[in-house]
C-alpha positions as CSV (number, residue, x, y, z in Angstrom):
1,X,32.9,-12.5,8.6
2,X,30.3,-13.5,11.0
3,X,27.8,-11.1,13.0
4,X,29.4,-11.8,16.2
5,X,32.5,-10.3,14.3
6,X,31.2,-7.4,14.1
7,X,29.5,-7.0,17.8
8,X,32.7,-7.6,18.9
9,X,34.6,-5.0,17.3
10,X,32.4,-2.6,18.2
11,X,32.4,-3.5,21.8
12,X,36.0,-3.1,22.0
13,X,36.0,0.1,20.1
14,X,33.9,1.7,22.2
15,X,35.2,0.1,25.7
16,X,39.3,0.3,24.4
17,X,39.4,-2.2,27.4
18,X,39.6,-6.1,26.9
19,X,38.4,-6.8,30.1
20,X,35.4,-4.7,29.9
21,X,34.4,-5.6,26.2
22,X,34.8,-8.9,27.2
23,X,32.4,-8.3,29.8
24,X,29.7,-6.4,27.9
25,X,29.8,-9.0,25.1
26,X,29.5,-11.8,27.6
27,X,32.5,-13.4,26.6
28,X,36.2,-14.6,28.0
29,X,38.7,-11.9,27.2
30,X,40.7,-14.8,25.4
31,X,37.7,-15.8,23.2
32,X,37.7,-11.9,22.4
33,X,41.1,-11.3,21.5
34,X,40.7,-14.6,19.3
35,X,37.6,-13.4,17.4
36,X,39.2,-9.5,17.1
37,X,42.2,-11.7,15.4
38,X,40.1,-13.6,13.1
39,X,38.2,-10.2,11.7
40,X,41.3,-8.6,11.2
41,X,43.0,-11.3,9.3
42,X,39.8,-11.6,7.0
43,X,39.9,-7.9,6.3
44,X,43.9,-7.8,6.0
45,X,44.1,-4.9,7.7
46,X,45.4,-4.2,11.3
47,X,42.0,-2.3,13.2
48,X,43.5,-1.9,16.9
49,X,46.8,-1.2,18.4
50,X,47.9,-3.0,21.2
51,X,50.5,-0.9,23.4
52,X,51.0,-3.1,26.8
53,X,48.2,-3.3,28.3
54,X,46.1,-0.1,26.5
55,X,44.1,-0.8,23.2
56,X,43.7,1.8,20.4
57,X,41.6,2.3,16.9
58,X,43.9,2.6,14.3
59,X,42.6,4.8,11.1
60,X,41.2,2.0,9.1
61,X,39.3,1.1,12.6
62,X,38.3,4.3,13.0
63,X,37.0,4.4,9.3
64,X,35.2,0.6,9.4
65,X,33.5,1.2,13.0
66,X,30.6,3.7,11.1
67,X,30.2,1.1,8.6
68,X,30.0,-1.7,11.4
69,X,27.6,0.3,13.6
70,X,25.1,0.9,10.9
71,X,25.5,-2.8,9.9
72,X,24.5,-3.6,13.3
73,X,21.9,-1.3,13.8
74,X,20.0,-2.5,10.5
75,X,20.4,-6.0,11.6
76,X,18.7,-5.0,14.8
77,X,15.9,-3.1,12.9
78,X,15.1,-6.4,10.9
79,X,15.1,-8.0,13.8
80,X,12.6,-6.0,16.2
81,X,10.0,-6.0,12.8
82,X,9.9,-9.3,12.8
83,X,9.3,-9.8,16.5
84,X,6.8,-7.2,15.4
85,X,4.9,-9.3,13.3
86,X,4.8,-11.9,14.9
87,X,3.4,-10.8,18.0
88,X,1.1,-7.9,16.2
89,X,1.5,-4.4,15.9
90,X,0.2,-2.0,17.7
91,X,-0.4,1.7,17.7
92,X,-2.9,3.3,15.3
93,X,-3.6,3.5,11.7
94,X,-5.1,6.1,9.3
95,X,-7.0,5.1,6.4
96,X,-8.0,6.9,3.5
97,X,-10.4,5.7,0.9
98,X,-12.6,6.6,-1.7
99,X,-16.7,5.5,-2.1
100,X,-15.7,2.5,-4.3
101,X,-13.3,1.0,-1.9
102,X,-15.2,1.7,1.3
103,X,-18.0,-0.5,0.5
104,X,-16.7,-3.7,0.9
105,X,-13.1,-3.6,0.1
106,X,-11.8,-1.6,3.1
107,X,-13.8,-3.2,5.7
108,X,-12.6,-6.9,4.7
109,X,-9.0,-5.9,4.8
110,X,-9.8,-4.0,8.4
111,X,-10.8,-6.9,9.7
112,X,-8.0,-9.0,8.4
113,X,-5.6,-6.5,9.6
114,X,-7.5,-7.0,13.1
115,X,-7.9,-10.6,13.8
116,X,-4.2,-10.5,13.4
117,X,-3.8,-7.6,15.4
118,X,-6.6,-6.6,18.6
119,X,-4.6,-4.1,20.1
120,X,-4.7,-1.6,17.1
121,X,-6.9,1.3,16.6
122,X,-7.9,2.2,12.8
123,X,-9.7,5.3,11.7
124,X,-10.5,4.9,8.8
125,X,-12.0,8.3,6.9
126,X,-14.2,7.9,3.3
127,X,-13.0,11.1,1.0
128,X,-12.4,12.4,-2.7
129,X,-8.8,11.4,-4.1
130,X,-8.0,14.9,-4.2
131,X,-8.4,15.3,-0.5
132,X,-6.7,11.6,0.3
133,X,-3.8,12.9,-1.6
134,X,-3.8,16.7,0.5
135,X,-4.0,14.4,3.8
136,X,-1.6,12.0,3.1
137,X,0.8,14.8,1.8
138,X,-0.1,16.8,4.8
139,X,0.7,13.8,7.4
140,X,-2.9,13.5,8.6
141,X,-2.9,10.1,6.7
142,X,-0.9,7.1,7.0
143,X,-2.1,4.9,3.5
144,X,-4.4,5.7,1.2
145,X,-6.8,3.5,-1.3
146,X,-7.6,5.3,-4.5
147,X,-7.3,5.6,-8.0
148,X,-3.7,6.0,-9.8
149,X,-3.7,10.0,-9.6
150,X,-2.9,12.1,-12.4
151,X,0.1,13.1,-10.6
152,X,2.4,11.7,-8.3
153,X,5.4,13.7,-7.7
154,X,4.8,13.7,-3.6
155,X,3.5,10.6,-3.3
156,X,4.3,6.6,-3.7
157,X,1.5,4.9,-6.4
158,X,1.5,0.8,-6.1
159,X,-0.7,-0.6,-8.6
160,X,-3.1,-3.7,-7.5
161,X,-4.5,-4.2,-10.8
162,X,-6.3,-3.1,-13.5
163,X,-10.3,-2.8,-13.2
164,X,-12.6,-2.5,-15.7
165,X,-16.2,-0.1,-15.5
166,X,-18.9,-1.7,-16.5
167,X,-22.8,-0.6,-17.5
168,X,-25.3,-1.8,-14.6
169,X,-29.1,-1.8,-16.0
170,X,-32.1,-3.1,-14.7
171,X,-33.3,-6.7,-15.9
172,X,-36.3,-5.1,-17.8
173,X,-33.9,-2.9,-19.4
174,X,-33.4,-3.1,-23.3
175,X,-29.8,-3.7,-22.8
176,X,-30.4,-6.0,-19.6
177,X,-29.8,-9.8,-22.6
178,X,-26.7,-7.9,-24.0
179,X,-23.3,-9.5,-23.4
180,X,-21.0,-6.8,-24.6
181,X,-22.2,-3.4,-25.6
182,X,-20.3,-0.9,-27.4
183,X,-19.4,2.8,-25.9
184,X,-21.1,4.2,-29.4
185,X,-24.3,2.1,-28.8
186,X,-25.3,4.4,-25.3
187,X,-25.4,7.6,-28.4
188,X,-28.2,9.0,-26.8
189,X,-29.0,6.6,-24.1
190,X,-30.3,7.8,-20.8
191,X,-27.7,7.8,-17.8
192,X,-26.7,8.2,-14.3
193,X,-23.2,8.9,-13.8
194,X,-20.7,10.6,-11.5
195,X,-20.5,14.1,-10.7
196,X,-17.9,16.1,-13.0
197,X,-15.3,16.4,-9.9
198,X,-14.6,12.7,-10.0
199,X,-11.3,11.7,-12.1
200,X,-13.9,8.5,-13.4
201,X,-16.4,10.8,-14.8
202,X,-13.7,12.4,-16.4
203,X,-12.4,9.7,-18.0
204,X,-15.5,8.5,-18.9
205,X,-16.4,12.1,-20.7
206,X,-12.8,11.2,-22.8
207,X,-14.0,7.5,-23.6
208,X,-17.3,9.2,-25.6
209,X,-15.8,11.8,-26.9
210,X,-12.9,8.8,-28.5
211,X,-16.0,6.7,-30.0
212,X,-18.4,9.7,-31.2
213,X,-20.9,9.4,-28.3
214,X,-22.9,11.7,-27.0
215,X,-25.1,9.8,-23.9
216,X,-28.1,11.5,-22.4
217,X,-26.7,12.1,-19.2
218,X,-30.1,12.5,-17.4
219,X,-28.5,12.2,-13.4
220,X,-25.6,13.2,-11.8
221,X,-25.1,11.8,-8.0
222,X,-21.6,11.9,-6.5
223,X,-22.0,8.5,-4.8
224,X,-22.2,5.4,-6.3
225,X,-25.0,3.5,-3.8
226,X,-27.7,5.6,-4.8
227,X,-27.0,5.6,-8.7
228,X,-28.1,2.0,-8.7
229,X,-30.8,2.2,-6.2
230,X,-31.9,5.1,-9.4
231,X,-31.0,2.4,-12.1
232,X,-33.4,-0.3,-10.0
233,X,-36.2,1.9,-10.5
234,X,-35.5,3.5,-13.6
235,X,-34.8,3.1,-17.3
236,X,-31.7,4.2,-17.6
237,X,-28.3,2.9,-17.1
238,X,-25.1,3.8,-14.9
239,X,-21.0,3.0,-15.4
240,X,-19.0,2.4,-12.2
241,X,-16.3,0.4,-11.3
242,X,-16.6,-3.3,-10.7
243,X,-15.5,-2.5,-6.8
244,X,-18.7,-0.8,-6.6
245,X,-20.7,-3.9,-7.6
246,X,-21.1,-5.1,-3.7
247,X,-24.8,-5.7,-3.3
248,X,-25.9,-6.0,-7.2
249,X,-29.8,-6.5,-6.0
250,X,-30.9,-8.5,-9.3
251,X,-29.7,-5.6,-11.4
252,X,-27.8,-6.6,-14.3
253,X,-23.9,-6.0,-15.5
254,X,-22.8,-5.6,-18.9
255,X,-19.0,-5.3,-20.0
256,X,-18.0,-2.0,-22.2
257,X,-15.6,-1.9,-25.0
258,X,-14.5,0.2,-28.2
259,X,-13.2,1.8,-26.0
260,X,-13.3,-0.5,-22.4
261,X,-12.8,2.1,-19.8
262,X,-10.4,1.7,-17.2
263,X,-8.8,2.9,-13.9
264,X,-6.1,1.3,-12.1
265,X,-6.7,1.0,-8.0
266,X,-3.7,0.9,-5.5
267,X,-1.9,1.6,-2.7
268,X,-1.1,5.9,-2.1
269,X,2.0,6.7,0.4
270,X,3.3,9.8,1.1
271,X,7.0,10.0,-1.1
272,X,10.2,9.7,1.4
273,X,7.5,8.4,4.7
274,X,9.3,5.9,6.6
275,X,6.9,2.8,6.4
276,X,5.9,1.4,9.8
277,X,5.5,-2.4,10.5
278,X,1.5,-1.2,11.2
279,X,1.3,0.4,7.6
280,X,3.8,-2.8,6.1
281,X,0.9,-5.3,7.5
282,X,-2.0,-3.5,6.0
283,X,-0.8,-3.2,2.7
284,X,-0.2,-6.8,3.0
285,X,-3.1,-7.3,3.8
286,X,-4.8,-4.8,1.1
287,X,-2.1,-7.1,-1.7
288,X,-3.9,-10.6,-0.9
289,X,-7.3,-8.7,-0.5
290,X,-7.2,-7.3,-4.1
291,X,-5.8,-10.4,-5.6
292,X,-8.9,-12.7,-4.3
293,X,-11.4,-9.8,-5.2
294,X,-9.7,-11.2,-8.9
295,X,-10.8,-13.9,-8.7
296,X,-14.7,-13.4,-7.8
297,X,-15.3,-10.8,-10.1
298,X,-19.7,-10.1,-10.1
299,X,-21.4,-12.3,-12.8
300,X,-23.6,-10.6,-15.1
């Protein structure tokens, strides 16, 4: 069974005409009645009845011409996307992301996503996770850039990978020569860390509480850009996510473990959305984006 099979059945389903089928499909009526014959003896079942010169659907027609139409229709679908691509999308796009991602991660795969495409528009808005997730659940967001959530049940989660936090000190710091430090070993240790409303500060409270710690958490600041403009000039210490790490400025990064804390980025969409070919191409995009950022991971 070929796709032209299926064109033409439909053609002559909905025209019950020969002539005008034939017409619509840009075919001889001959080459019609031929390729009708072929599609019924593959399927072994009559589909029209001929009675002199009028055509009608018999009921295994009837019952074959829904399946055939939506055949047809997701064949034409493909089709269109592709074209799509090809020649960019258009339209608009609404991005959410969180601090981390916003830095550098998001503006690389914008600009990506438009040198490929110079007609779209993309507004792109910087948020909590817990309002990403409210907008994209509410429809006032197309994709969202975040953290794994603690919940998903009205929303899509597609992991990018798994990212370690790390400890950023100054180079005169004690720690600054250290190549692995211990969770236990910041016991007392002065710190600047994420407000108590972030998921990360959170699960940074469960990793010290897992090892017996009890750091000296000396700052609070609910972004991460000034928390190591703070560490720069002060002796103390702060643990964010290697994302964060886009303009180090000479400060130093030391890996965590026992335990190594970790949060798992990805892609957020709302559960049951029809994906566009606009929101198809940026998580593309965002795929090969986080898979290089792999791969040049900040030295310490």
């Amino acid at each position: 069974m070929e796709l032209r099979h299926l064109r033409y059945f439909v053609a002559l389903a909905e025209c019950l005409n020969f002539t005008r089928a034939a017409e619509r499909v840009h075919v001889t009526q001959s080459t019609l009645s031929h390729q009708i014959k072929q599609l019924e003896d593959e399927i072994g079942k009559p589909l029209f009845e001929r009675i002199g010169k009028r055509v009608a659907m018999t009921a295994q027609g009837e019952l074959f011409l829904g399946h055939a139409k939506k055949a047809l229709s997701e064949i034409d679908q493909g089709v269109g996307a592709l074209k799509e691509t090809n020649n960019g999308v258009s339209g608009q796009l609404h991005i959410g992301a969180t601090h981390t991602f916003n830095l550098g991660f998001i503006p690389e795969c914008i600009a990506v996503l438009l040198t490929l495409n110079p007609t779209l528009q993309v507004t792109t808005e910087e948020l909590p996770a817990e309002a990403i997730r409210a907008k994209l659940v509410g429809g006032e967001l197309d994709v969202g850039i975040s953290y794994r959530p603690q919940s998903v049940d009205d929303l899509w989660f597609e992991p990018l990978y798994n990212e370690e936090l790390v400890l950023v000190v100054a180079p005169t710091h004690p720690m600054a020569r250290r190549k692995r430090i211990r969770m236990i070993e910041l016991h007392r240790q002065p710190l600047v860390l994420l407000t108590r409303e972030f998921a990360t500060r959170t699960m940074l409270d469960e990793c010290f509480r897992s090892c017996g710690a009890e750091p000296n958490v000396t700052v609070e600041m609910n972004t991460v850009a000034p928390m190591l403009s703070l560490v720069a000039r002060a002796p103390m210490g702060a643990i964010v996510s290697e994302n964060a790490l886009h303009d180090l400025a000479g400060l130093h990064v030391i890996p965590l473990e026992s335990p190594t804390p970790m949060r798992t980025p990805g892609i957020l969409w709302k559960r049951h959305r029809e994906l566009t070919a606009t929101m198809e191409s940026f998580a593309s995009i965002v795929r090969k984006v986080a898979l290089k950022s792999r791969l040049r991971k900040p030295s310490a």
